[in-house]
Backbone as numpy.savetxt, mean C-alpha at the origin, in Angstrom:
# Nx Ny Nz CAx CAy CAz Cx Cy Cz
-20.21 6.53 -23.50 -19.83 6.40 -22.10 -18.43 5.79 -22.00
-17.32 6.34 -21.00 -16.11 6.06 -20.88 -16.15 4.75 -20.18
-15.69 4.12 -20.43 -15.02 2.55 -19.42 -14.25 3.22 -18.39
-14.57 2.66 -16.98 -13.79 3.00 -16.20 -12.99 2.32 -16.19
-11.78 2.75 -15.52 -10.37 2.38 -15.64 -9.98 1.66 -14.09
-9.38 0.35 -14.53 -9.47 -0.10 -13.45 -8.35 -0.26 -12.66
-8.32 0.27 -11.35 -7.76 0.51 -10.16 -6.75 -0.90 -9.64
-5.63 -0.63 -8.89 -5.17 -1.59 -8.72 -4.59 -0.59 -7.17
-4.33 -1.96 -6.42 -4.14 -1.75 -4.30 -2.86 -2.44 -4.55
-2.12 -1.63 -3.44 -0.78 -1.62 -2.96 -1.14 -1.78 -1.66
-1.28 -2.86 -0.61 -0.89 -2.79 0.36 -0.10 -2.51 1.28
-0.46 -1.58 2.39 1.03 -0.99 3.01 1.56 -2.44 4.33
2.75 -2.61 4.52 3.09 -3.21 5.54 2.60 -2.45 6.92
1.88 -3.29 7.63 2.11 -2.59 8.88 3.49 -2.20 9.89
3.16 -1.09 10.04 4.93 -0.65 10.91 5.47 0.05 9.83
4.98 0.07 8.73 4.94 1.83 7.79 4.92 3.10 8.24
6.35 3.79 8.57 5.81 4.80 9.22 5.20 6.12 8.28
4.23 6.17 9.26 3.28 7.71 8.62 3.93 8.60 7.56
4.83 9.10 7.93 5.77 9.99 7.00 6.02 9.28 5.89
6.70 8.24 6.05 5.63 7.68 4.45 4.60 7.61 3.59
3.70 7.05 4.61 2.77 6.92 3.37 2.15 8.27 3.23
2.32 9.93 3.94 2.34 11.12 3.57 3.01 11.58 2.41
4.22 10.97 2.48 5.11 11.29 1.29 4.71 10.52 0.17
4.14 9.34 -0.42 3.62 8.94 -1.03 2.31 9.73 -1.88
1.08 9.90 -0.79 0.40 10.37 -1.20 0.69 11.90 -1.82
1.76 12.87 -1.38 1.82 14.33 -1.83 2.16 14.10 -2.90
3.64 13.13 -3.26 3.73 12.69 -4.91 3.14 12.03 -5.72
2.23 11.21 -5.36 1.94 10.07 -6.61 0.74 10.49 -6.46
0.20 9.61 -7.70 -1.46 10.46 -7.88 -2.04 8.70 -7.36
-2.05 8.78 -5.98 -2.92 7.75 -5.54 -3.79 7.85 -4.58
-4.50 7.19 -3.78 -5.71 7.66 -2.51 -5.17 6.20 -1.79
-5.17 6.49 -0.29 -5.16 6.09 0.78 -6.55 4.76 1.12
-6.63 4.08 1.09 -8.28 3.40 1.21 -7.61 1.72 2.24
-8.44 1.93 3.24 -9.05 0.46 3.86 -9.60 -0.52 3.55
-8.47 -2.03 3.59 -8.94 -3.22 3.14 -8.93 -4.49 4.10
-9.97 -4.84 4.05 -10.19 -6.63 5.10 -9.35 -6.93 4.78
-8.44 -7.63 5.23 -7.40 -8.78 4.72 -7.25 -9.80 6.01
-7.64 -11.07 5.19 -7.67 -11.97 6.17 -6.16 -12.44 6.41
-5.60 -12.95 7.93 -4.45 -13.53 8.16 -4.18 -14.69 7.79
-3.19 -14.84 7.47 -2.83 -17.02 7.50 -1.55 -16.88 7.97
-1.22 -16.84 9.17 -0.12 -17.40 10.28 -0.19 -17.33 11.88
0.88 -18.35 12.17 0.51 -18.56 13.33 -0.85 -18.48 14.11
-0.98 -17.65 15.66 -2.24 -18.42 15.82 -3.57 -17.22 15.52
-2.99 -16.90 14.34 -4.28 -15.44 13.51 -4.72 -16.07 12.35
-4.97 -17.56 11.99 -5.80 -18.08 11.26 -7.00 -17.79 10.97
-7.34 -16.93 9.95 -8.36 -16.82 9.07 -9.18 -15.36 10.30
-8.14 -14.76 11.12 -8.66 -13.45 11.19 -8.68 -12.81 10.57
-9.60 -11.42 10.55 -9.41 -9.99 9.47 -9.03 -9.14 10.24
-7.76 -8.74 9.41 -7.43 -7.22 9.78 -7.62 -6.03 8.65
-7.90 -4.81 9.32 -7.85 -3.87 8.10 -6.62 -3.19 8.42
-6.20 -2.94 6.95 -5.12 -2.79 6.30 -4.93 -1.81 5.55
-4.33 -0.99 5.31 -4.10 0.49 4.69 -3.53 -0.08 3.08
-4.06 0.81 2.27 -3.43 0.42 0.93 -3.37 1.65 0.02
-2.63 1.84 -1.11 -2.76 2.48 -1.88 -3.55 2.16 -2.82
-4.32 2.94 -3.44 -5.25 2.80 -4.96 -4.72 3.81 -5.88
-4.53 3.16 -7.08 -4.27 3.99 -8.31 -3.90 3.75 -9.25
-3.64 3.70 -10.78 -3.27 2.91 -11.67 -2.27 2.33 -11.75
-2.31 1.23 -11.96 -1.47 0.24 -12.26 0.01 1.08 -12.19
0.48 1.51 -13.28 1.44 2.27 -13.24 2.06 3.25 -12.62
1.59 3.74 -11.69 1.66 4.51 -10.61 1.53 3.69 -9.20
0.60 2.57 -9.16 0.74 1.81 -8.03 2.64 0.85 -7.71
2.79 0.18 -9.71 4.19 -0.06 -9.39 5.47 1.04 -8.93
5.46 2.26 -10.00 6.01 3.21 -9.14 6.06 3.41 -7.20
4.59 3.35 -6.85 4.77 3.47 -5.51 5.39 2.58 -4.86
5.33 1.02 -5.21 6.03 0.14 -4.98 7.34 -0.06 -4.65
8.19 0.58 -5.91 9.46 0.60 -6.14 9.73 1.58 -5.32
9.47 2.78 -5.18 9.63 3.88 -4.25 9.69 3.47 -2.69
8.23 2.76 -2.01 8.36 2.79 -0.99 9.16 1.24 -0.25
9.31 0.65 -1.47 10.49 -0.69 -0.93 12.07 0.18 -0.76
12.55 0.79 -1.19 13.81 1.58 -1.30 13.48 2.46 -0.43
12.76 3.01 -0.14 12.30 4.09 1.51 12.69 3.41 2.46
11.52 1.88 2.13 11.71 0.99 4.25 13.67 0.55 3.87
14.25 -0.17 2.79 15.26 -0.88 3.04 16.06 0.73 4.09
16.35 1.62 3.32 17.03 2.98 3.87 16.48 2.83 5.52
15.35 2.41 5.55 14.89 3.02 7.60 15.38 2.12 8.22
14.94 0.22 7.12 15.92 -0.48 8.17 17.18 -0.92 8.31
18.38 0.17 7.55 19.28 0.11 7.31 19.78 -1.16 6.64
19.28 -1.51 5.41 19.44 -2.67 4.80 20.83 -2.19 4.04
């Protein structure tokens, strides 16, 4: 029996626009998946929000990383 291989999440920023994380998913070999994530600021102490993330190996999750940090700097004209 194979060991499964274990998965690693890229959280997306909220205010990601769509066309991103479309373009993400057509290239990289990752899946789209919903995560609780609790807040810690201001007055959203220890609320949950769900949160969009990427799943996929390690190595492909940093790829997406590097990719979609150099996407947002380009949108917000950094």
């Amino acid at each position: 029996m194979m060991a499964e291989e274990e998965l690693f999440d890229l959280l997306v920023p909220p205010g990601v626009p769509r066309k991103m994380i479309y373009d993400v998913v057509e290239n990289y070999d990752v899946e789209v998946v919903r995560r609780p994530q609790k807040l810690a600021f201001a007055n959203m102490d220890g609320d949950a929000r769900e949160l969009l993330a990427f799943r996929g190996r390690r190595e492909v999750v940093e790829e997406v990383q590097t990719y979609l940090f150099a996407r947002l700097k380009e949108f917000i004209g950094e």
